[in-house]
C-alpha positions in Angstrom: 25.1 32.7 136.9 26.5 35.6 135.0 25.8 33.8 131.2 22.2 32.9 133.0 21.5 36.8 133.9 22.6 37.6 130.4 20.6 34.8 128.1 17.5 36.1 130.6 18.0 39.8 129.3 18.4 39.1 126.2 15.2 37.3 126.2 13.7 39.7 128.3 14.7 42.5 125.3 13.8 40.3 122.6 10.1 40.7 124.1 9.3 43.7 124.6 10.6 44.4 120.7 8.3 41.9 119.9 5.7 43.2 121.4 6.2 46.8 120.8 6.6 45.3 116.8 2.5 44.2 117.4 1.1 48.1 117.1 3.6 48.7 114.9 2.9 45.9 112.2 -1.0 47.0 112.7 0.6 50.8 112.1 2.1 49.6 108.6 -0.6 47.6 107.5 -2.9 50.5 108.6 -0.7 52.8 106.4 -0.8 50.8 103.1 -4.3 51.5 103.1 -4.2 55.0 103.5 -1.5 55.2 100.9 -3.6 52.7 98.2 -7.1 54.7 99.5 -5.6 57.9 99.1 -3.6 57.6 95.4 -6.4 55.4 94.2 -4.0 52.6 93.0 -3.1 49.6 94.5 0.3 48.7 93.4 3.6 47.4 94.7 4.3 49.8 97.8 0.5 49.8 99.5 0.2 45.9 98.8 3.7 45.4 100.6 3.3 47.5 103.3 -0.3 45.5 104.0 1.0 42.1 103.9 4.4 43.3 105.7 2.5 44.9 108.6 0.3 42.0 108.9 2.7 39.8 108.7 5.1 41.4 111.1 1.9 41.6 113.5 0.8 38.0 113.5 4.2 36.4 114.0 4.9 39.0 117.0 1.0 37.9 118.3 1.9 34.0 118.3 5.7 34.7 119.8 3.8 36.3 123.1 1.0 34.3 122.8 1.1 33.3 126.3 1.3 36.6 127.5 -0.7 37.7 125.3 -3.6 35.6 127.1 -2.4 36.1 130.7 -2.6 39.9 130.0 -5.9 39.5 129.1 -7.4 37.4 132.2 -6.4 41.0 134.7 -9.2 43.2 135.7 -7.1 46.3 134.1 -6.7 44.8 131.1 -10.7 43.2 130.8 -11.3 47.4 131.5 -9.3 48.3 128.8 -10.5 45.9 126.6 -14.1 47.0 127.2 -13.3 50.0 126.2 -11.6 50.0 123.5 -14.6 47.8 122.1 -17.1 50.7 123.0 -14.6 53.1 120.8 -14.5 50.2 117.9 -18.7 50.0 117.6 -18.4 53.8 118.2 -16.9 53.7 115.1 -18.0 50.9 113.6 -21.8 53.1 114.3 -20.2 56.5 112.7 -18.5 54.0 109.6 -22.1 52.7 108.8 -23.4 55.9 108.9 -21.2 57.3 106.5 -21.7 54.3 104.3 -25.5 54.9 104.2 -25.1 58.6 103.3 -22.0 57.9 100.4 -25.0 55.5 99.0 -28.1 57.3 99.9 -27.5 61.1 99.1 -29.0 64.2 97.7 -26.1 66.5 95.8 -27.3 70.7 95.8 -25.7 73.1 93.7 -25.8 76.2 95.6 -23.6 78.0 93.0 -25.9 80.8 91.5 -25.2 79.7 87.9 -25.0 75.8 88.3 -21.4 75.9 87.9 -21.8 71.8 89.6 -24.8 70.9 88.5 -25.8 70.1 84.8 -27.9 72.2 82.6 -31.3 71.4 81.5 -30.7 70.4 78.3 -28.5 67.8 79.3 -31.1 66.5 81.9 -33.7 66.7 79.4 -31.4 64.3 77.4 -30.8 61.8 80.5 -34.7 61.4 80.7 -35.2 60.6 78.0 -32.9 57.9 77.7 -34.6 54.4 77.3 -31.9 51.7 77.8 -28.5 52.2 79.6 -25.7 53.9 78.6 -21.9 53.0 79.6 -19.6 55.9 79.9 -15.8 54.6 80.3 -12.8 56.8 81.1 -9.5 55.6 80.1 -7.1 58.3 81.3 -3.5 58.1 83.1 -4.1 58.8 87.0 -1.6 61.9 86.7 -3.3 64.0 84.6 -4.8 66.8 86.0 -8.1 66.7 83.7 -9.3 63.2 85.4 -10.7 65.2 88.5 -13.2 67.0 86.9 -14.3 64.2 84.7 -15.0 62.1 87.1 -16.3 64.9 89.2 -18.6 65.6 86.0 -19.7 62.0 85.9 -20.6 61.5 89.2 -23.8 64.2 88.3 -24.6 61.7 85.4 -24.9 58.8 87.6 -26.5 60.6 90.1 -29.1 62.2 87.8 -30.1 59.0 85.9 -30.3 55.3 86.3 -29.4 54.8 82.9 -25.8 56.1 83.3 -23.1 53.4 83.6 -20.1 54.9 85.1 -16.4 52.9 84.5 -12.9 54.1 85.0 -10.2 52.1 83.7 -6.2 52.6 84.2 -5.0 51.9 80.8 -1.3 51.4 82.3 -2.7 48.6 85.0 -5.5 47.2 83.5 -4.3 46.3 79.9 -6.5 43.6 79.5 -9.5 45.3 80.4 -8.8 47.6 77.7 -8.3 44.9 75.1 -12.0 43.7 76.0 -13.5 47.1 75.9 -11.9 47.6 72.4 -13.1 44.2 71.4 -15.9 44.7 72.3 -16.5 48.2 70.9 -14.8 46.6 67.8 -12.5 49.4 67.8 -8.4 49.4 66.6 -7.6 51.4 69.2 -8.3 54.7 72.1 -6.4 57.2 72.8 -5.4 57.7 76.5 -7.2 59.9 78.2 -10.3 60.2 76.5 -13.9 59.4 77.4 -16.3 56.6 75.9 -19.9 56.6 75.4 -21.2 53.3 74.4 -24.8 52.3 73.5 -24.9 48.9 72.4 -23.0 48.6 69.6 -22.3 52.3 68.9 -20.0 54.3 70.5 -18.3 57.5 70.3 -14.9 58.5 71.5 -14.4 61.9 73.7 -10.5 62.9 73.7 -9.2 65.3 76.9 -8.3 67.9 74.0 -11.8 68.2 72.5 -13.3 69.0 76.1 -10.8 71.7 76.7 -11.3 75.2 75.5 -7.6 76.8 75.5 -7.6 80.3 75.8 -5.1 82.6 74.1 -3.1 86.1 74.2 -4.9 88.7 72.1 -3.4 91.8 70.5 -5.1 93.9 73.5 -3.9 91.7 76.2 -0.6 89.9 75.2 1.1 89.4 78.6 -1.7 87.1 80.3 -4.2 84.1 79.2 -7.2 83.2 80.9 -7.0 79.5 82.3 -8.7 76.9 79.8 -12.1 76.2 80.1 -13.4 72.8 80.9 -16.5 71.7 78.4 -16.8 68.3 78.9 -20.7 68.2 79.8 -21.1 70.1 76.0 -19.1 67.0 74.5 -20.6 64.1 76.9 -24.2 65.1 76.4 -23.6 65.5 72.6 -21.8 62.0 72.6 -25.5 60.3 74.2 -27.5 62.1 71.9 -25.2 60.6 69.1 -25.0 57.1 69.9 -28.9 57.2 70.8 -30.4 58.2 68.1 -31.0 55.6 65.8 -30.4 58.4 62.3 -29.4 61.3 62.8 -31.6 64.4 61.3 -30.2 66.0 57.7 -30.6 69.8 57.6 -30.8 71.0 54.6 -29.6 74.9 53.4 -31.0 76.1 50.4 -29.2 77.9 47.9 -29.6 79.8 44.5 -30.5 82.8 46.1 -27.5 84.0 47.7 -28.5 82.7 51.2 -25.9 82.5 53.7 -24.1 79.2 53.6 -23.3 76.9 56.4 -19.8 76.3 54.7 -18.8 80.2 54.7 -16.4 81.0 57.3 -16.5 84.8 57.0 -16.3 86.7 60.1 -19.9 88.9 59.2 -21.5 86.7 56.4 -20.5 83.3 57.4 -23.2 80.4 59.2 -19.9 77.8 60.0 -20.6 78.7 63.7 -24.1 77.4 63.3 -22.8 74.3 61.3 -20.6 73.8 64.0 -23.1 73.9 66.6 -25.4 71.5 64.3 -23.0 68.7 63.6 -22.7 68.9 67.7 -25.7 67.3 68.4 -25.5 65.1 65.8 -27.2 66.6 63.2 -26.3 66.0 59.1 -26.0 69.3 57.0 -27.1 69.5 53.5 -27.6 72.1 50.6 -29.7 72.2 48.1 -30.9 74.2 45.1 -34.5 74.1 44.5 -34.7 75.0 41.0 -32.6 71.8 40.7 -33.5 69.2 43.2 -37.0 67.8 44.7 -37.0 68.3 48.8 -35.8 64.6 49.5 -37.9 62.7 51.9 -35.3 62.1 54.6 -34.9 65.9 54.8 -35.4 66.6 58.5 -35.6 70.3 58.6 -35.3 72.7 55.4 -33.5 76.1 55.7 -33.7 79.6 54.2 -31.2 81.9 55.6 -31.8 85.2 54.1 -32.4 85.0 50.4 -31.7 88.2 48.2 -33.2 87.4 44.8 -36.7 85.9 44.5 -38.4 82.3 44.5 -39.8 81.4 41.8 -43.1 79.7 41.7 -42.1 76.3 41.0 -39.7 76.6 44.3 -42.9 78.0 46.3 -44.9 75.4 45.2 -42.3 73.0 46.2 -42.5 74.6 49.7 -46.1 74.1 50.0 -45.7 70.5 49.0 -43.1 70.3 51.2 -45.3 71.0 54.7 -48.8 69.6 52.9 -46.6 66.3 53.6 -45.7 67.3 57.4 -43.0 69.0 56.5 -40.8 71.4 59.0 -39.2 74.9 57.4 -37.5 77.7 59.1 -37.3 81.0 57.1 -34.9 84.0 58.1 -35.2 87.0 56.1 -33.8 90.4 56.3 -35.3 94.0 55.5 -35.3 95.5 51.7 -33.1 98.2 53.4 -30.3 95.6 53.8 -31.9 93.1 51.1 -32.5 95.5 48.7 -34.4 93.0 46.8 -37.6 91.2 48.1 -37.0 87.2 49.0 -41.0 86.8 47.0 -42.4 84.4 50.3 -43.9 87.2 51.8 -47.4 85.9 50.1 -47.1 82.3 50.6 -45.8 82.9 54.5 -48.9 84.5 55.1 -50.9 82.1 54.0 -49.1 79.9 57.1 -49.6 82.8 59.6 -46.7 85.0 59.4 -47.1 88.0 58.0 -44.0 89.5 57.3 -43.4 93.4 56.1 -39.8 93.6 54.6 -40.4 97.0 54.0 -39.9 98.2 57.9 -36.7 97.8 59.6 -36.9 97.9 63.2 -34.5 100.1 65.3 -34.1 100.3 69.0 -32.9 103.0 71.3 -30.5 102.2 73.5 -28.4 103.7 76.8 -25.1 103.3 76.3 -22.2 104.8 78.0 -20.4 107.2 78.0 -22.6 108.2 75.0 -26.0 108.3 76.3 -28.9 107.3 75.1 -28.7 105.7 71.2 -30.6 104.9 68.2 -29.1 101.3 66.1 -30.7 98.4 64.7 -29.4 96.2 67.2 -31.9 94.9 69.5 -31.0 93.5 72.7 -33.7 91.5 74.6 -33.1 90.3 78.3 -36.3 87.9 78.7 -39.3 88.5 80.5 -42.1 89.5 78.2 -40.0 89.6 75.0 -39.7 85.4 75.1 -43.7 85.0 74.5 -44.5 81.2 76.0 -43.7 78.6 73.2 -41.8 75.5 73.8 -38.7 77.2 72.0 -38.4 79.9 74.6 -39.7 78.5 77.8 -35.9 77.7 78.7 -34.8 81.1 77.9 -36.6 83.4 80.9 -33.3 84.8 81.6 -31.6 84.6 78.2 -30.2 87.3 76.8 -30.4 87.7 72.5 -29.1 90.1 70.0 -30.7 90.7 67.0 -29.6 93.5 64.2 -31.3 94.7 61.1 -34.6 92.7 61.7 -37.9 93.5 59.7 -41.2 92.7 61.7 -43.1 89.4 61.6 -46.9 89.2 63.1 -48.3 86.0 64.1 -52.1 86.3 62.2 -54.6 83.8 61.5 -53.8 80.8 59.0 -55.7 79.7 55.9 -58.5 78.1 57.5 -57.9 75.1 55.4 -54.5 74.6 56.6 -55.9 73.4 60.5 -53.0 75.7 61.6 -52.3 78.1 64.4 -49.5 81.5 64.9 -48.2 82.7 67.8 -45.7 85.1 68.6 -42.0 83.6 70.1 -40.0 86.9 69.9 -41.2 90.6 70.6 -39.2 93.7 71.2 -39.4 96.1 74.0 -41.2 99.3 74.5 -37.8 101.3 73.0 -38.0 100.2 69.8 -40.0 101.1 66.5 -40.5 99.9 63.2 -38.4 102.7 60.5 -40.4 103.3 57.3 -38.1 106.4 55.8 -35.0 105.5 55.4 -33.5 109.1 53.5 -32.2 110.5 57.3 -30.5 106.9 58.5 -27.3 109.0 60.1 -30.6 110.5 62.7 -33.7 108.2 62.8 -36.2 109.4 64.6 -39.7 107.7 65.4 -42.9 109.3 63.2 -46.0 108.6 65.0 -47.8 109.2 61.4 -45.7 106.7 59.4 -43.7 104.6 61.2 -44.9 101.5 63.7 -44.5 102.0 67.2 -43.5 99.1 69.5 -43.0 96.6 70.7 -43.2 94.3 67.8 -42.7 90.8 67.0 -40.1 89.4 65.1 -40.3 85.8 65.2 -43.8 83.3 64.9 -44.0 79.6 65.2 -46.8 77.6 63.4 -47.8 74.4 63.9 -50.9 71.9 63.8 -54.1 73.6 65.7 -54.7 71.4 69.1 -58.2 70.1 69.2 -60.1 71.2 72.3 -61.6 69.5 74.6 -64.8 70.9 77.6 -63.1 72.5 80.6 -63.8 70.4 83.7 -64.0 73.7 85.2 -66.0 75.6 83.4 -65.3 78.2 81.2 -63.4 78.4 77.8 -62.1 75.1 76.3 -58.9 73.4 77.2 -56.6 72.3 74.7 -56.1 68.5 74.3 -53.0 67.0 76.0 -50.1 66.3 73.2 -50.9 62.9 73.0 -54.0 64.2 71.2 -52.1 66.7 69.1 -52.9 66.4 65.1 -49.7 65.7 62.9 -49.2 68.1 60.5 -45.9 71.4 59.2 -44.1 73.0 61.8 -42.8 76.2 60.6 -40.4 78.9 62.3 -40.3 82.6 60.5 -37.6 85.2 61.8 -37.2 88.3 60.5 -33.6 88.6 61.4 -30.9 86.2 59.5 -28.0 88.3 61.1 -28.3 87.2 65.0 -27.1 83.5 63.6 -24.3 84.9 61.5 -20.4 84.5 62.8 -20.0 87.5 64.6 -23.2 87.4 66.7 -23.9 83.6 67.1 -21.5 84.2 69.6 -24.1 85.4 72.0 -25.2 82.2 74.3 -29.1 83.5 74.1 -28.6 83.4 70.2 -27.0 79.8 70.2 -29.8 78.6 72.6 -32.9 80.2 70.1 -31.3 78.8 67.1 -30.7 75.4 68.5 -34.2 75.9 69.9 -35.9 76.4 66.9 -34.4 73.8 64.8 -34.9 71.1 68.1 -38.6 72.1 68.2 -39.0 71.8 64.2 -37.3 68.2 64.3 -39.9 67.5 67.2 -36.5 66.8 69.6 -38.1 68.7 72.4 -35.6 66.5 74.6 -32.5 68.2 73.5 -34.1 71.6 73.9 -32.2 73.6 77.1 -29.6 76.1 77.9 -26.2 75.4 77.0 -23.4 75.5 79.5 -22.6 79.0 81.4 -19.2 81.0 82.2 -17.7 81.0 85.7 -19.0 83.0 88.1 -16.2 84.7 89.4 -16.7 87.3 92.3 -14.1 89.7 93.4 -14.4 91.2 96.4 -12.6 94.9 96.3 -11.5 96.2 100.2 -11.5 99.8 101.1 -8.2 101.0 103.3 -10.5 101.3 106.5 -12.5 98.1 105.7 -9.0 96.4 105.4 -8.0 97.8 108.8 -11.0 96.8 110.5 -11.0 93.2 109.5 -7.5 92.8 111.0 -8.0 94.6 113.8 -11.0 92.6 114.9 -9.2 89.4 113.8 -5.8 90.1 114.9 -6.5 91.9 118.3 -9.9 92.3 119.2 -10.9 88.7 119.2 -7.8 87.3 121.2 -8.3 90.5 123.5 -11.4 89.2 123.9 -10.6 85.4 124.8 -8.1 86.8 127.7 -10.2 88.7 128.7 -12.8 86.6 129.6 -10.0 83.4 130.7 -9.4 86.1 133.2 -12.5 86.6 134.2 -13.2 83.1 134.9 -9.7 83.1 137.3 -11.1 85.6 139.1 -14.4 84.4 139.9 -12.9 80.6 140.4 -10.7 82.5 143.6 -13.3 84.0 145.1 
């Protein structure tokens, strides 16, 4: 009897282990999930703890089969099975939900400059895209960078059906990465790095090139600001690469001691701007007109403040150049700073930009401790000084420097030509055009000689819309752009210095440059503002605001949950 009484608590133990084993295999399976959900790879350990729980759980199911099945026939257990089946659709109901929303969602940057959201040049770019465009990352799952890539792409795919979005392990999924390289026809990618494919073109992104590493300075040696992450800069310049079926040559002149795109000199050097060129794709070129002919597949010609004189051949070259749709931007500088005249002043104002080399514009300015200032710097903050025009209509809010700028007025073309001027720059109401230039260390504004403000330093030419009858009434409406003749586009600044090294700097600078070479190569598309600093807010905490906040969080507000919890006991006794 006694070995009977034993072998029947044995059994009696081996079941309820078994069946306390059921939940618990479910638990482990459950668990591998998590741990493969949560680290986004599904290796060794959340694979084996899936198949171990569920294993573990079926063979403890079909051991107490039986009373598994007479459990479920009692009116207790039919209760409990009803209701855990209301909890399941419950959730199966909230699951769905959230399904529908991951799919069918609208994403709102409520930062207040974008710092989620994509700028409008890049969107301008995604719009215009025609056929799709794959963009793979290859990157190891540990580093750091990956989250705000893939953050970053997620606002491609969202903002354009044209955007391909793949992420490959190049640790896990080695053979997917032999049949990308195959067929990208590429040797080989470095690991973490990005790839834009169109086609048959592609273009590799690597981590380093999208991080801007900041570094001790002489003023501040004992701290660094944390890198900056540019990736949409590099991503968006990456599409605009592998779409474009030839890229656009720029060509510099030279022979006239302009400033060269080559010359890395803090004050005199354009390298920034041949940086930001080669960016989106654009070929830079020099060339020497007394030399060379224009070549046909020159995109966009470039005069950056010349200081000896075209001849007449070279002008006559120019005018060749835009009699056969040609596109030409001209920056130029006073004859105070000059000191000798470029010689396009006549053949500019044939085009509709009269420019007056002989004025250098100055600007008064508050700044403190000093007070109120006189310099040749202009600073312009938007509004009315970004006339409409299709380079500034992006730039409301921009803000540009420009120093030692002469003024250029939009006026009335050759009638021949079948062009039109208008203004794109203007100063403010501070500012004046200088005429004498023999008291320099104390300029002061001459209503009798010099010109008052505000005054324009930039004009845009370009073909003359036809009209067409107002179906309103009124004056005539210019024909939509469909309609628009072919014909020069031209771009005259009389500032050369706001593009140089040490003030190209300036965002507003970068995006009116870019600007005006985008709308001379009629790549409206790629017009936009480029990518803006954090927005970082401090919030500074007087000694009695600091005392109030913990007052009211550390005492008044559990003071005031007691209070009323007593409250309610005393009216519940009575």
């Amino acid at each position: 009897m006694e070995v009977i009484a034993v072998a029947e608590e044995r059994e009696g133990l081996w079941q309820i282990i078994t069946r306390v084993l059921i939940p618990v295999g479910l638990l482990i399976a459950g668990s591998g999930f998590i741990v493969g959900t949560v680290m986004d790879e599904w290796g060794l350990l959340p694979k084996g703890l899936i198949i171990g729980g569920l294993v573990v759980m079926v063979a403890c199911i079909a051991i107490n089969f039986n009373w598994i099945m007479s459990e479920i026939s009692k009116r207790r257990t039919l209760i409990g099975i009803n209701v855990m089946i209301m909890i399941a659709l419950a959730l199966f109901v909230l699951v769905a939900v959230s399904m529908i929303n991951v799919r069918h969602y609208r994403r709102i940057d409520m930062t207040k400059k974008k710092r989620f959201g994509l700028s409008s040049q890049t969107l301008s770019v995604l719009k215009g895209l025609k056929e799709p465009v794959r963009i793979i990352t290859l990157y190891d799952p540990k580093n750091g960078w990956l989250y705000e890539v893939k953050d970053l792409l997620e606002e491609y795919d969202y903002n354009s059906d044209k955007v391909k979005i793949e992420h490959i392990n190049p640790f896990l999924e080695k053979a997917r990465t032999q049949q990308l390289l195959k067929e990208l026809k590429l040797d080989s990618i470095e690991v973490n790095s990005v790839v834009v494919a169109y086609g048959d073109r592609s273009k590799v992104i690597k981590n380093a090139d999208m991080i801007e590493e900041s570094f001790r300075t002489p003023y501040n040696p004992y701290s660094e600001e944390p890198p900056k992450f540019r990736g949409e800069e590099e991503i968006t310049a990456a599409i605009i690469s592998v779409t474009e079926e030839k890229p656009t040559k720029i060509y510099f002149t030279t022979g006239h001691k302009e400033r060269d795109p080559e010359d890395y000199d803090q004050n005199r050097g354009y390298s920034e701007v041949r940086t930001l060129l080669k960016r989106e794709n654009y070929e830079i070129e020099k060339i020497d007109l007394k030399k060379q002919e224009i070549p046909e597949d020159c995109g966009v010609l470039v005069i950056a403040g010349p200081r000896s004189p075209f001849t007449e051949d070279e002008i006559d070259a120019l005018r060749d150049y835009l009699a056969d749709e040609g596109r030409l931007m001209v920056l130029l500088e006073p004859l105070y700073i000059a000191k000798r005249s470029s010689g396009l002043e006549d053949f500019l104002r044939e085009y509709g930009a009269d420019v007056d080399p002989s004025v250098l514009v100055m600007n008064k300015v508050f700044i403190l401790p000093l007070g109120v200032r006189v310099t040749p710097e202009i600073y312009l903050s938007g509004g009315d000084e970004y006339p409409y025009h299709k380079i500034t209509e992006k730039m409301r809010n921009e803000r540009t420097v420009f120093l030692g700028a002469c003024p250029v007025e939009a006026k009335e073309p050759d009638e021949t030509l079948g062009l039109t001027s208008k203004t794109i720059i203007k100063t403010s109401d501070a500012s004046w055009g200088e005429t004498d230039f023999s008291n320099m260390k104390n300029p002061r504004y001459d209503s009798g000689t010099d010109k008052a403000g505000p005054l324009s330093i930039a004009v845009a030419v370009e073909p003359k819309a036809p009209e067409q009858p107002s179906p309103y009434g009124g004056p005539p409406m210019p024909a939509p752009d469909a309609e628009k003749p072919k014909g020069p586009r031209l771009v005259v600044v009389g500032c050369v210095e706001f593009a140089s090294n040490s003030y190209s700097g300036w965002p507003g600078n970068q995006d009116f440059f870019m600007n005006c070479i985008g709308w001379l190569a009629a790549k409206e598309t790629k017009l936009g503002i480029r990518a803006k600093e954090l927005d970082i807010r401090r919030v500074t905490l007087t000694p009695t605001a600091s005392k109030a906040i913990f007052v009211i969080s550390i005492i008044a507000l559990p003071l005031l949950g007691v209070l009323l919890g007593v409250g309610i006991w005393v009216i519940r006794r009575h």
